[in-house]
C-alpha positions in Angstrom: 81.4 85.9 71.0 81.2 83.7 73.7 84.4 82.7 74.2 85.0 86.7 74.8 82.5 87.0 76.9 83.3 84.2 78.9 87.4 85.9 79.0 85.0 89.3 79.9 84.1 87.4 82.8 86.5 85.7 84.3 89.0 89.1 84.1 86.4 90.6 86.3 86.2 88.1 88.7 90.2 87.7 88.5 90.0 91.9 89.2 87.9 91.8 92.0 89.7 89.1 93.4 93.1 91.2 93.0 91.2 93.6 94.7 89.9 92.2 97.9 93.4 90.7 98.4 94.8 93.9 98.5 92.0 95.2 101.0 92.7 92.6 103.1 96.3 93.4 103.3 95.7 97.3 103.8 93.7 96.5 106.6 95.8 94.1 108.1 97.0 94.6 112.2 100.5 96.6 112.7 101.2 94.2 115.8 99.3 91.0 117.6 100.0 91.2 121.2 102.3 88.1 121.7 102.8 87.7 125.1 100.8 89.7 128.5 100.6 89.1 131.9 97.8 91.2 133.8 95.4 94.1 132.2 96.6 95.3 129.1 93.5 97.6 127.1 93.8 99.5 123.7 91.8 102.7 123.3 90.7 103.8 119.7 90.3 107.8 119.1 86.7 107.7 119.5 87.3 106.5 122.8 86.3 103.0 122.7 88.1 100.7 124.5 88.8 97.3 124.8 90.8 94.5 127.2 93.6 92.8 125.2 94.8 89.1 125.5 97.5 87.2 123.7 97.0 87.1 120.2 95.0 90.4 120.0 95.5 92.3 117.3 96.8 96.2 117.5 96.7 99.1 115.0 97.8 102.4 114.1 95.5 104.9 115.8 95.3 102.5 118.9 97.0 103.5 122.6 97.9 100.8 124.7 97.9 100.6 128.3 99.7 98.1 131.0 98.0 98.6 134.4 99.9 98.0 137.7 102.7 94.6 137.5 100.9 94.3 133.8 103.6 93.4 130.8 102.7 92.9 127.0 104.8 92.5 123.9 103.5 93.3 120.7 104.9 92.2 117.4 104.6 94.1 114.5 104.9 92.6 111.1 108.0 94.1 110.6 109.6 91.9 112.9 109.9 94.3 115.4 109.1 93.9 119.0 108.5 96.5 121.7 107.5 95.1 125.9 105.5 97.5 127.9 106.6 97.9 131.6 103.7 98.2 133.9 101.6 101.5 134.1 102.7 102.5 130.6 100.7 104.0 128.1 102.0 104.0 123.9 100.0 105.6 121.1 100.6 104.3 117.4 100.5 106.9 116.1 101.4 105.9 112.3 102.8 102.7 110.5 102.7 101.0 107.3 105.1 97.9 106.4 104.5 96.5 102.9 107.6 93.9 101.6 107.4 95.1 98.2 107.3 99.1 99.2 109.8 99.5 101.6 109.8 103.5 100.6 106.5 103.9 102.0 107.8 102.3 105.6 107.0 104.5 109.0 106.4 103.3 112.1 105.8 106.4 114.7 104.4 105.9 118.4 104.7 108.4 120.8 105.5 106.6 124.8 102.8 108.8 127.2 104.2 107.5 129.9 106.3 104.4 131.7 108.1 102.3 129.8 109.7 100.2 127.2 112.6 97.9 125.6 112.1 97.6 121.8 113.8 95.5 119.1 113.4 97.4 115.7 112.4 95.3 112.9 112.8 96.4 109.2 111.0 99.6 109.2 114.1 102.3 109.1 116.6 100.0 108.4 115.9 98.8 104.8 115.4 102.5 103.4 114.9 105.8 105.3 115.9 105.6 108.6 113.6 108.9 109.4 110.5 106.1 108.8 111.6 105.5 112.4 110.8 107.8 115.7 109.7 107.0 118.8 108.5 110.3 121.0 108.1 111.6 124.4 106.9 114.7 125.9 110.6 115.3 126.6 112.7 113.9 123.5 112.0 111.8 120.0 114.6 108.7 119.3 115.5 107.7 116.1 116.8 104.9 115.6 120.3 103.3 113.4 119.0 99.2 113.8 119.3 98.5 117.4 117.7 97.2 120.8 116.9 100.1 123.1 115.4 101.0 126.4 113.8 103.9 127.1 111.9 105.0 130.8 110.0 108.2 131.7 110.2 109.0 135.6 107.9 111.3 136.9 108.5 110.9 140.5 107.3 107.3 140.3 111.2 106.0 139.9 112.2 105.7 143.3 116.0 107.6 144.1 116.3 108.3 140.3 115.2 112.3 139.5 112.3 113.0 137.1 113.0 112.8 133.4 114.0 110.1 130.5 116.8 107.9 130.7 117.4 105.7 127.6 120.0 102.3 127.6 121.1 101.0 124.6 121.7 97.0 123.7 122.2 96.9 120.5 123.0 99.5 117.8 122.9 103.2 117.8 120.2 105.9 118.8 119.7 109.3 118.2 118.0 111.1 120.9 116.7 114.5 120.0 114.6 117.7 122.0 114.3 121.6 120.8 117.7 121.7 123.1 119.9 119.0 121.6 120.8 115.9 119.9 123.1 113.3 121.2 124.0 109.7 119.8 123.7 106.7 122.1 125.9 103.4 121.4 125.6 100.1 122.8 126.5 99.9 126.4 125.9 103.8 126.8 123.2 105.4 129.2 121.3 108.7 128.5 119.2 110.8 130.2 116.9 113.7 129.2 116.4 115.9 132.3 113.2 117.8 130.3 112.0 118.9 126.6 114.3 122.3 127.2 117.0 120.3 128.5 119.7 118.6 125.6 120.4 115.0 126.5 123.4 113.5 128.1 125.4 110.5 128.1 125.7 109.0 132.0 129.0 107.1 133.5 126.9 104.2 133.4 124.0 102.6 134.9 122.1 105.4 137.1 120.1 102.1 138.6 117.4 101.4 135.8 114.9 99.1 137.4 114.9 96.0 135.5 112.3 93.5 134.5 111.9 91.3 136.9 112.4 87.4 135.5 109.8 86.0 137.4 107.5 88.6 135.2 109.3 88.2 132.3 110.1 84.9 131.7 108.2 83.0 134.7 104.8 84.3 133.3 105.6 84.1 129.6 107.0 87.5 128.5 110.6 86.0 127.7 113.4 87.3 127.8 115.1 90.5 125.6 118.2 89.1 124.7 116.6 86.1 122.9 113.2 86.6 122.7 112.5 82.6 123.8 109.9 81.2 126.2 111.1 78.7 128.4 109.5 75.5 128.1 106.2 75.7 130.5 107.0 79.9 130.7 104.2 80.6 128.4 103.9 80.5 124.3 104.9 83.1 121.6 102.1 82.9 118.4 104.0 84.0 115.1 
């Protein structure tokens, strides 16, 4: 009798162990904000809000915003990255990356305004690609594995007219509006002149402004192409 109830026992304790393991795991951050240089802030829906440094942790429901020559990256647990230009504003508005589940992936943020490169991690490439969108007021990318760019201008873009222009590094994206779809490969440019408006491919570079290194690398945001700090640049916590 004993012996059972001591078995009794230590199954419950094995059980609620089991359990707040797997608490801890639902609950855990989408992203922790690698790198930032300047004010960065995270509003939840209630309206609270909050300043951000490196190694602050992000969630779904959260909007981030970079103020004026502010840059973060966040870093999902995915693996995937996405760098906020200045004066940009994101809103996560879904995601859920579990190793063992990869049916039950989404990541879905909608880009308020500014802008962003991103490097997708495994969330639409290991099972449904449509886990994947990205959304503007003017057109929602989809993404086929890849390392993107994507910029709203609303008359705060110099020369370049109002709308969304999209460059793509790596892979392949599918831009979409109520007007149009259009595929964009690597080396290609887009641009989405409004929501009513199907997108279309560019000659080539329309004049994208580009990170600046001494922002990007000179105060530890790296660079795109590899991701690395520079000895002395800054650090990158995994």
């Amino acid at each position: 009798m004993q012996l059972m109830h001591t078995f009794s026992r230590t199954s419950t304790l094995l059980a609620l162990a089991c359990a707040l393991l797997f608490s801890v795991d639902a609950l855990a951050a989408a992203a922790i904000v690698t790198n930032l240089n300047g004010t960065v802030s995270a509003r939840k829906a209630d309206g609270s809000m909050r300043l951000l440094s490196q190694q602050s942790e992000v969630d779904a429901g959260e909007s981030i915003t970079t103020e004026k020559n502010s840059f973060a990256r966040l870093k999902f647990t995915d693996g995937g990255e996405i760098t906020l230009r200045p004066e940009t504003t994101i809103a996560i508005d879904s995601y859920r990356f579990e190793a063992d589940k990869p049916e039950q992936d989404n990541l879905f943020f909608t880009m308020v305004k500014g802008g962003l490169r991103t490097i997708t991690g495994l969330v639409g490439k290991r099972s449904n690609r449509d886990a994947y969108r990205n959304k503007t007021a003017i057109a929602t990318i989809g993404i086929r594995g890849t390392d993107y760019g994507s910029l709203l201008c609303e008359s705060n873009c110099g020369k370049l007219p109002d709308g969304q222009y999209i460059d793509v590094k790596q892979g392949k994206i599918n831009v979409v509006n109520t007007a149009g779809n259009l595929d964009v490969e690597v080396g290609q440019f887009a641009y989405v002149k409004d929501a009513n408006t199907a997108p279309v491919l560019l000659p080539g570079d329309p004049g994208l402004p580009e990170f600046d290194e001494d922002d990007t690398v000179g105060n530890g945001l790296g660079t795109f192409d590899t991701g690395l700090i520079p000895g002395g640049a800054g650090c990158v916590v995994n």
